[in-house]
C-alpha positions in Angstrom: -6.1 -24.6 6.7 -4.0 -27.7 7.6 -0.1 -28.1 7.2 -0.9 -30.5 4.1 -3.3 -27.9 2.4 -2.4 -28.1 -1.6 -4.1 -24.5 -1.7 -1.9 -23.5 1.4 1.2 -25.2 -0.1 0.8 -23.5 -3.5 0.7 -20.2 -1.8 3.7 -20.4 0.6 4.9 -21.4 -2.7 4.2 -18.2 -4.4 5.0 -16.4 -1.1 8.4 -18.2 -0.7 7.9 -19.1 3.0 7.1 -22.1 4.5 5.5 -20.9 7.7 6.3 -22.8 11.0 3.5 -21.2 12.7 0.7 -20.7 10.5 -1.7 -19.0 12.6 0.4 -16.2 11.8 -0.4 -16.8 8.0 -4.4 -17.8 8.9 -4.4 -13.9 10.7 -2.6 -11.9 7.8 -5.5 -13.3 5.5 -8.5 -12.8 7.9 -10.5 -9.5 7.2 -11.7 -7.4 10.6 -15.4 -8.9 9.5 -14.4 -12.3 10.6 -12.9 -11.0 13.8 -15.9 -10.8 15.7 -16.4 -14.7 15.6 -13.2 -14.3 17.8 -10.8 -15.4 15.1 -8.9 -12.4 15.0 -7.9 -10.1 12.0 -4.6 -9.2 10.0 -4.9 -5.6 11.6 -2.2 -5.4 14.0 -0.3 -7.4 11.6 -0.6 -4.6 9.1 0.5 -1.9 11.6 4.0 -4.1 12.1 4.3 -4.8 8.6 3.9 -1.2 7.9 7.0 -0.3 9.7 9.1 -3.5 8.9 8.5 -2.6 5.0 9.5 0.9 5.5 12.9 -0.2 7.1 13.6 -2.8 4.6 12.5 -0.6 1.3 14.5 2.6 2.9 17.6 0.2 3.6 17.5 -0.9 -0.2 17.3 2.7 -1.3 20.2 3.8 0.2 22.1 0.8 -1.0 21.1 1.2 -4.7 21.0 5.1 -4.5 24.2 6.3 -2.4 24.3 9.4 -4.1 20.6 10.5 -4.2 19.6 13.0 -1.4 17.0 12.6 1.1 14.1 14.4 -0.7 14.8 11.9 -3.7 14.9 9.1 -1.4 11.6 10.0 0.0 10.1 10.5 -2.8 11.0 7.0 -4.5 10.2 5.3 -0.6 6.7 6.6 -0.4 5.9 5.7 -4.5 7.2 2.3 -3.2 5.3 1.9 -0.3 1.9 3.2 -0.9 -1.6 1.9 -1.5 -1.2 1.2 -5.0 2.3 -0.7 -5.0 1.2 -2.7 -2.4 -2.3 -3.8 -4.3 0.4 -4.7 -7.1 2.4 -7.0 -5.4 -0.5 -8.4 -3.8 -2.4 -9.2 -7.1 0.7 -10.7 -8.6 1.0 -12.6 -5.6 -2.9 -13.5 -6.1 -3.8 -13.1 -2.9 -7.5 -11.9 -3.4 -8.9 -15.1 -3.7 -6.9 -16.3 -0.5 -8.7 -14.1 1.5 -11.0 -14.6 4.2 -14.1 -12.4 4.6 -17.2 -12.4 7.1 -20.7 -12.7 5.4 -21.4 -9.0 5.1 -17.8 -8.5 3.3 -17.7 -11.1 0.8 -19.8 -9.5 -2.2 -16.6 -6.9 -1.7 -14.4 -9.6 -1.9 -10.7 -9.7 -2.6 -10.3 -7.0 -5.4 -10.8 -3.9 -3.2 -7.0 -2.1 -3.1 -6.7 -1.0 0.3 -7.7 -4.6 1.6 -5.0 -5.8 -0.7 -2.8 -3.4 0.5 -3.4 -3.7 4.3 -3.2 -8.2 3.7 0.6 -7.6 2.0 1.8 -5.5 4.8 0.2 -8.4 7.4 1.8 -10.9 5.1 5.2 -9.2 5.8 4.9 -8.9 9.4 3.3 -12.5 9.7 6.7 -14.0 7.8 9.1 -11.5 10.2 7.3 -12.6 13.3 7.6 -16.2 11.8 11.0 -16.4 11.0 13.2 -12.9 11.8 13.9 -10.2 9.8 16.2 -12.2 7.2 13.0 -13.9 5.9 11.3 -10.7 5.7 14.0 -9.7 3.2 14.3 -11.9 1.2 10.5 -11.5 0.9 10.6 -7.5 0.3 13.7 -7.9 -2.1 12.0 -10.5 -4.5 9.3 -8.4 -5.0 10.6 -4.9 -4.8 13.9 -4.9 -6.3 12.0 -5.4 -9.9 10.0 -2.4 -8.8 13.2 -0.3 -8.0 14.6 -1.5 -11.5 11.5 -0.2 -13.3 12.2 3.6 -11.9 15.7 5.0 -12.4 14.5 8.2 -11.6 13.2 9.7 -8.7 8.9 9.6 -9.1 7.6 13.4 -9.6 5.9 14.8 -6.3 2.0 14.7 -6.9 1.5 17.7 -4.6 4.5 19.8 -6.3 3.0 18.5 -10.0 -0.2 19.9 -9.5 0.2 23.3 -7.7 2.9 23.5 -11.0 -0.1 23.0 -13.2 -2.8 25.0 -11.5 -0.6 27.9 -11.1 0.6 28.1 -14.0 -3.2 28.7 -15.9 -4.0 31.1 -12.8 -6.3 29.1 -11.2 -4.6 29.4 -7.9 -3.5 26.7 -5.1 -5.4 23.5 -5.2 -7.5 23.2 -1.6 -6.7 20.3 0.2 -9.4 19.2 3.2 -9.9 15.9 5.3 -13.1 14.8 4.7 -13.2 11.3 6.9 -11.2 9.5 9.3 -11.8 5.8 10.0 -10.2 2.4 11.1 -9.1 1.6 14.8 -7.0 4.0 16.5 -3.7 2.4 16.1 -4.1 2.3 12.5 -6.1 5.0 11.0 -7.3 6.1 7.5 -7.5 9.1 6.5 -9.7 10.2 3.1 -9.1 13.6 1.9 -10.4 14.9 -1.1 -8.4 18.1 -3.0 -10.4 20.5 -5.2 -9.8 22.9 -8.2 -11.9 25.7 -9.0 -13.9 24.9 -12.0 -12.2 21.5 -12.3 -14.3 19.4 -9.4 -12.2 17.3 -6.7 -10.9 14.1 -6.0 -10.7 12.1 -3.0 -8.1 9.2 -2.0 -8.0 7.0 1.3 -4.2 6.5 3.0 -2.8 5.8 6.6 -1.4 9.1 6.9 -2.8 12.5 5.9 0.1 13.1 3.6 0.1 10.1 2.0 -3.9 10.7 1.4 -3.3 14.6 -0.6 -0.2 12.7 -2.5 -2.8 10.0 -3.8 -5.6 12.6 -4.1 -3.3 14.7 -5.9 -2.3 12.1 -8.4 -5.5 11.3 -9.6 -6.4 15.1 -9.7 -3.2 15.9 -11.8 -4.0 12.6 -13.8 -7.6 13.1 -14.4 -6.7 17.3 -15.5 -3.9 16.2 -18.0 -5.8 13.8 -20.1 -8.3 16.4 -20.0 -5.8 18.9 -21.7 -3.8 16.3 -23.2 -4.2 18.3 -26.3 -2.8 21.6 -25.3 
């Protein structure tokens, strides 16, 4: 990837950076199944972009929010932060194909959400580390100001939604186990999977136990309304 790359031009175009050192942008694109040819991976990238997208997202809530409380805060911040939100902005961004996979990874390729996911939070930390924290805003803003536009009201707790909905037909509390753990230590991801009697169970991957039952729950509570849609 040289400095007069069209392809790498037309994506610091999309990305609106202009990277000064761009082995930082070669790592946030690199998958962990390249790293063992010794050219490194976007993984500790993602675990600093993490935490700088937090900050900047939580900064932006309580600037367009001053009233809300914590728990509504919290609620919008981790709808605005998780898996799916970041697989968004990474496919409008069209980062998939930009990806770089080993052999044994690239019949996956650049569709998968959590590898989406993982590159936009690398992406982040790669234009911080590149240029301060002033570039990483303008980066976060551009893409998540829309999002915060599209949701004037605090997102519904997954969790809370469907203990509402199994309760209320007497089917009790929905069971909530962790079935896996994976990924290196400084970044790991938890699947859990959340069950209904007589309803089955769902299962959903995330780098924090909490945010794994939200996601599980989601699709639970999703999957059981369309069921009953008709009730």
């Amino acid at each position: 990837m040289s400095s007069s790359d069209p392809d790498r031009a037309a994506l610091e175009a999309r990305l609106g950076h202009n990277f000064a050192n761009r082995r930082l942008l070669e790592l946030a694109l690199t998958h962990r199944s390249l790293s063992q040819a010794g050219k490194g991976s976007y993984e500790r990238l993602e675990f600093l972009g993490d935490r700088v997208l937090g900050l900047l997202v939580a900064d932006m809530l309580l600037t367009r929010f001053p009233k809300e409380p914590e728990g509504h805060l919290s609620r919008r911040l981790n709808a605005l932060v998780r898996q799916e939100t970041l697989a968004k902005v990474a496919r409008g961004l069209e980062l998939g194909g930009e990806i770089r996979f080993g052999t044994s990874e690239e019949a996956e390729g650049g569709d998968n959400p959590a590898i989406l996911a993982d590159v936009c939070e690398a992406l982040i930390a790669a234009i911080y580390r590149d240029a301060g924290l002033e570039a990483a805003s303008k980066f976060v803003t551009a893409r998540w100001e829309p999002l915060l536009d599209d949701n004037q009201t605090p997102p519904r707790d997954a969790k809370s939604g469907l203990q509402e909905w199994t309760m209320a037909r007497g089917l009790g509390l929905p069971q909530y186990e962790e079935v896996a753990r994976s990924g290196p230590d400084h970044a790991p991801v938890f699947t859990v999977r959340v069950s209904v009697p007589g309803y089955g169970a769902e299962e959903a991957e995330g780098k924090a136990k909490r945010q794994a039952e939200q996601t599980a729950a989601g699709n639970m509570l999703r999957r059981l309304q369309k069921e009953h849609e008709n009730e």
